[in-house]
C-alpha positions as CSV (number, residue, x, y, z in Angstrom):
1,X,-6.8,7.9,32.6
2,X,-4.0,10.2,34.4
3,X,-1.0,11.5,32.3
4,X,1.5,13.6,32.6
5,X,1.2,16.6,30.2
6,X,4.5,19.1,29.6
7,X,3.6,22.1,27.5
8,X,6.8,23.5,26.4
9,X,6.8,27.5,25.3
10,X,9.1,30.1,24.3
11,X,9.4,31.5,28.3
12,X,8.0,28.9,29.9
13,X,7.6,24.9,30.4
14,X,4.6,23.8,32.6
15,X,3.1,20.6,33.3
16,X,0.6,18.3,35.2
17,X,-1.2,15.2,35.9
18,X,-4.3,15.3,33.8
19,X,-7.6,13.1,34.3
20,X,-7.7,12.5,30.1
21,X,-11.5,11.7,30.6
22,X,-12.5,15.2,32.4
23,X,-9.4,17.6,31.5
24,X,-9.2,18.1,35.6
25,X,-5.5,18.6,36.7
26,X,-4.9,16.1,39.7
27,X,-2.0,18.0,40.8
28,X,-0.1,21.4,41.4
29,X,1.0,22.7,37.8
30,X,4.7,22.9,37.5
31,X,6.6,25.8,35.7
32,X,10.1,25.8,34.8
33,X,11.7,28.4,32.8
34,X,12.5,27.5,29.3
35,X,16.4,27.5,28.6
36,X,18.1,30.1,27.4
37,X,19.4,29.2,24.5
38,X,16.7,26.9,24.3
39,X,19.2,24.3,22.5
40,X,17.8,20.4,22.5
41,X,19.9,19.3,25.1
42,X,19.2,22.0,27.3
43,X,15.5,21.2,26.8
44,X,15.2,17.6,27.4
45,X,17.3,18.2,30.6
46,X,14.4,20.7,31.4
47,X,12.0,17.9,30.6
48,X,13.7,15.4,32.4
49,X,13.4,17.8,35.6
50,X,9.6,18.2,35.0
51,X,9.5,14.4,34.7
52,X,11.5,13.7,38.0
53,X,9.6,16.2,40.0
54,X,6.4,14.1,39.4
55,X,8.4,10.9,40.1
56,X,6.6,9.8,36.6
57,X,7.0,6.4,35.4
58,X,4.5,6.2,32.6
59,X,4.0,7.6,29.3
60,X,3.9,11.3,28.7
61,X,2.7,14.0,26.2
62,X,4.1,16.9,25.2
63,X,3.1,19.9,23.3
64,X,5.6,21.8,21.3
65,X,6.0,25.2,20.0
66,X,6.7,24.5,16.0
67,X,5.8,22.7,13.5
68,X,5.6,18.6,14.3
69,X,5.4,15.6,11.7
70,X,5.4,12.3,13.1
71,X,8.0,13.6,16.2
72,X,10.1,15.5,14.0
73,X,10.4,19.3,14.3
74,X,10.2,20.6,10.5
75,X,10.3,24.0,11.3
76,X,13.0,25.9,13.7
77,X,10.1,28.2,15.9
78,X,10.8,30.4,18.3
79,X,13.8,28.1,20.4
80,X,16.5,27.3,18.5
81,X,17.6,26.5,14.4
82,X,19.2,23.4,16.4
83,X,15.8,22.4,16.9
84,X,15.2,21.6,12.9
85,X,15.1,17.8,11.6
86,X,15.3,16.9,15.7
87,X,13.4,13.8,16.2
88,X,11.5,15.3,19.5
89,X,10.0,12.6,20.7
90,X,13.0,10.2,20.1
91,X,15.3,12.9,21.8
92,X,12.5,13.1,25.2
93,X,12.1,9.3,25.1
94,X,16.2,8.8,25.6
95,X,16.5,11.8,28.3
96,X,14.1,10.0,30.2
97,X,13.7,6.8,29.3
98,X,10.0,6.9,29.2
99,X,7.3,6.7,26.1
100,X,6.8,10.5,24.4
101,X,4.1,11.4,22.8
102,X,5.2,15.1,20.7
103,X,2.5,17.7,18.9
104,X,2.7,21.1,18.0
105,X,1.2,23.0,21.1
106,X,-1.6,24.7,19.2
107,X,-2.3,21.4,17.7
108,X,-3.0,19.9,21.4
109,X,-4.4,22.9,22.8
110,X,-6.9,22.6,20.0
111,X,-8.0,19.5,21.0
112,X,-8.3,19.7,24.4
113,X,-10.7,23.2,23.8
114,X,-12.1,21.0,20.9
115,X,-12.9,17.9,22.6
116,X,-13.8,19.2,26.2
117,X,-13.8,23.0,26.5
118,X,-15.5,25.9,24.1
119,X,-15.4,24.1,21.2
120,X,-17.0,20.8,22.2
121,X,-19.8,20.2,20.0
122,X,-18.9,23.3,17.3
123,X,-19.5,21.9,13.9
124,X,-18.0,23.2,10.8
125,X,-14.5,25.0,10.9
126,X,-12.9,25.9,14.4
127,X,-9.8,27.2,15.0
128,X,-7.7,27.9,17.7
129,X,-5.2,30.2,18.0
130,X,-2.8,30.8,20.5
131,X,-1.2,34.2,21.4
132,X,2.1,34.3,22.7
133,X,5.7,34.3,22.0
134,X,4.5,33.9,18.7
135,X,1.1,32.8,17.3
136,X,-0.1,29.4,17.3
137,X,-3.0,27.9,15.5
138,X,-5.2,24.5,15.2
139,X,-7.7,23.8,12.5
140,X,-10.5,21.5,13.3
141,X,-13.0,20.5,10.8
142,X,-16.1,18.9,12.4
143,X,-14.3,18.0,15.4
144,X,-11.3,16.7,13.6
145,X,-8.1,17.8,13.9
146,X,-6.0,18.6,10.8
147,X,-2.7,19.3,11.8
148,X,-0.1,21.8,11.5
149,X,-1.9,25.1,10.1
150,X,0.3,28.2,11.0
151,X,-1.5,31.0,10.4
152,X,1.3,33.1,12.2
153,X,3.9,32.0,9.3
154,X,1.5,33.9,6.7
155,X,2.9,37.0,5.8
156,X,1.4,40.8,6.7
157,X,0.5,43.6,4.0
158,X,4.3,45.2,4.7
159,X,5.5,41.5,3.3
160,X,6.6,40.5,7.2
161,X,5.8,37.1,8.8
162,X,2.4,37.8,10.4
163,X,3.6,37.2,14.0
164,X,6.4,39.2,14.2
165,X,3.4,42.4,14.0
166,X,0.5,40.5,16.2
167,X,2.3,38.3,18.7
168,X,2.4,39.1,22.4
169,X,6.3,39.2,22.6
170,X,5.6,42.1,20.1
171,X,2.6,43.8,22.1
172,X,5.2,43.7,25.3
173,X,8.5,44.5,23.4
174,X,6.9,47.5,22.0
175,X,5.1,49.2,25.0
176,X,1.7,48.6,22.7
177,X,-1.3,49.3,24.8
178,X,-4.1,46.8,24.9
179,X,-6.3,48.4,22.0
180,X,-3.3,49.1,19.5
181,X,-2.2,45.2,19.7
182,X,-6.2,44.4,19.3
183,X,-6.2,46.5,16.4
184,X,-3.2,44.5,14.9
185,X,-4.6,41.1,15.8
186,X,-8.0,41.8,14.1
187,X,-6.6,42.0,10.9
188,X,-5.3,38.6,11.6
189,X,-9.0,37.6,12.7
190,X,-10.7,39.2,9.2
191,X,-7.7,37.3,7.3
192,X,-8.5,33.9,8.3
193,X,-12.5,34.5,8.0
194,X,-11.9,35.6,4.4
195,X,-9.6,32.6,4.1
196,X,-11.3,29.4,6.0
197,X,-14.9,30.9,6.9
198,X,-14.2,29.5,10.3
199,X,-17.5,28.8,12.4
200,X,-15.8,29.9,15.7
201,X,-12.4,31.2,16.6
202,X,-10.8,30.3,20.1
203,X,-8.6,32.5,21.9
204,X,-5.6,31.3,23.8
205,X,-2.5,31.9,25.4
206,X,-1.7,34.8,28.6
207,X,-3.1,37.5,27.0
208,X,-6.8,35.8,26.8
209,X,-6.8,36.1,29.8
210,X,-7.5,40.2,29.5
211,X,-10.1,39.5,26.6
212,X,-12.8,41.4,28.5
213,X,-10.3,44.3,28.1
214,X,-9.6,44.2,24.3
215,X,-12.7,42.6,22.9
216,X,-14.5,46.2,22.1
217,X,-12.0,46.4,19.4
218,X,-12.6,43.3,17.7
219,X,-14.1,44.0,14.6
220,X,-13.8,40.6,12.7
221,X,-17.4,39.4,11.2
222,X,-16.9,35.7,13.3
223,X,-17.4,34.7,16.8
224,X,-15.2,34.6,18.8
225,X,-14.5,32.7,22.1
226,X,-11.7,32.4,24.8
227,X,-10.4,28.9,25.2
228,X,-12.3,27.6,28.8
229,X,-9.1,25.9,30.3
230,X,-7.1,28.8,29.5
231,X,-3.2,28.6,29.9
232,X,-3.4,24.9,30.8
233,X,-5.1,23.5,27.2
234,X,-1.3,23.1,26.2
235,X,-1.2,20.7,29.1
236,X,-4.5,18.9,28.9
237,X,-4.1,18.2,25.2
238,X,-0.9,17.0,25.6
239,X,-1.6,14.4,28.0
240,X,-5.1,13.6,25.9
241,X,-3.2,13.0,22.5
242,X,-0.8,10.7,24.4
243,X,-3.8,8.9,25.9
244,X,-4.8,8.5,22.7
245,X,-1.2,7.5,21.0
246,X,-0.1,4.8,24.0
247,X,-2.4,1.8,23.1
């Protein structure tokens, strides 16, 4: 089935026409900017433009960046406090006047690497986690999702929220080199194997894109993959989970 997919992020929103069946993008992917302030009106005007430039007229799915119980954000993120007790997909739905279909973007790019990509057929405990603005995360269990684990809310040794010390934002904002950010992200990797004994870790987000370059200092006792459709899982889950929502 094709749906349209949005992946919202802290920097950027991107989107496409997904085959639900193969995960195969059956158009260009779209990138907008995410506004700055990234206020809920200012992002469902973003989403309506994504919408409008595919001239889309059916339901859509759409991964977003914090914490999501039955279309309501619970937790603020990295876009705006306003974001907090905001009934996403209700919000979307009016903007556009089109079905939404809303899930935390680790959540769905879990399940698209789950389903279709370098999980498909793992058994046991997968996670995914997703490295960028801040740190995502999406625990599987036997190929079944169980929703809304944030590993990147746990706290560090110093007492500070994990992400602030191992995100990508950070690596950039302070001039880290490739091995001193690996070195801080493996202590997130040996934290959850102590914690949830994971079978297999996937990797995604920009930066697994350079995991040639920073794997040597990986140290964790779990393996480790990078997620197969790479910066567009966001995108594919999305539309899969609405495939799966719009019956």
């Amino acid at each position: 089935m094709k749906i349209l997919g949005i992946d919202i992020g802290g920097t950027g929103m991107k989107a496409a026409i997904v085959d639900t069946k193969t995960g195969e993008l059956l158009s260009e992917r779209h990138r907008i900017p995410t506004p700055k302030p990234a206020t809920p009106e200012a992002v469902a005007k973003a989403v309506k433009e994504i919408v409008k430039h595919f001239d889309w007229k059916k339901a859509v799915g759409c991964s977003f960046p914090t914490t999501i119980v039955d279309g309501k954000c619970i937790h603020t993120g990295n876009l705006s406090e306003k974001w907090l007790n905001v009934k996403v997909d209700k919000l979307f739905k009016k903007e556009c006047k089109l079905p939404f279909y809303v899930s935390n973007d680790a959540d769905l790019a879990g399940l698209a690497e789950v389903s279709l990509g370098a999980g498909k057929k793992e058994k046991g405990v997968v996670i995914v986690i997703t490295i960028g603005t801040g740190i995502g995360s999406g625990l599987f269990f036997n190929g079944q999702l169980i929703p809304n684990l944030e590993l990147g809310k746990m706290l560090h040794s110093d007492g500070k929220i994990i992400e602030h010390f191992t995100a990508d934002s950070v690596r950039k904002k302070e001039g880290l080199t490739l091995k001193k950010w690996a070195l801080r992200f493996d202590e997130l990797l040996n934290y959850t194997k102590i914690v949830f004994s994971p079978s297999l870790i996937i990797l995604g987000g920009g930066i697994s894109k350079r995991f040639d370059g920073f794997k040597e200092f990986l140290n964790a006792d779990v393996k480790v993959k990078v997620a197969e459709f790479k910066n567009n899982a966001g995108i594919i889950g999305a539309a899969m989970y609405a495939h799966k929502k719009d019956k």
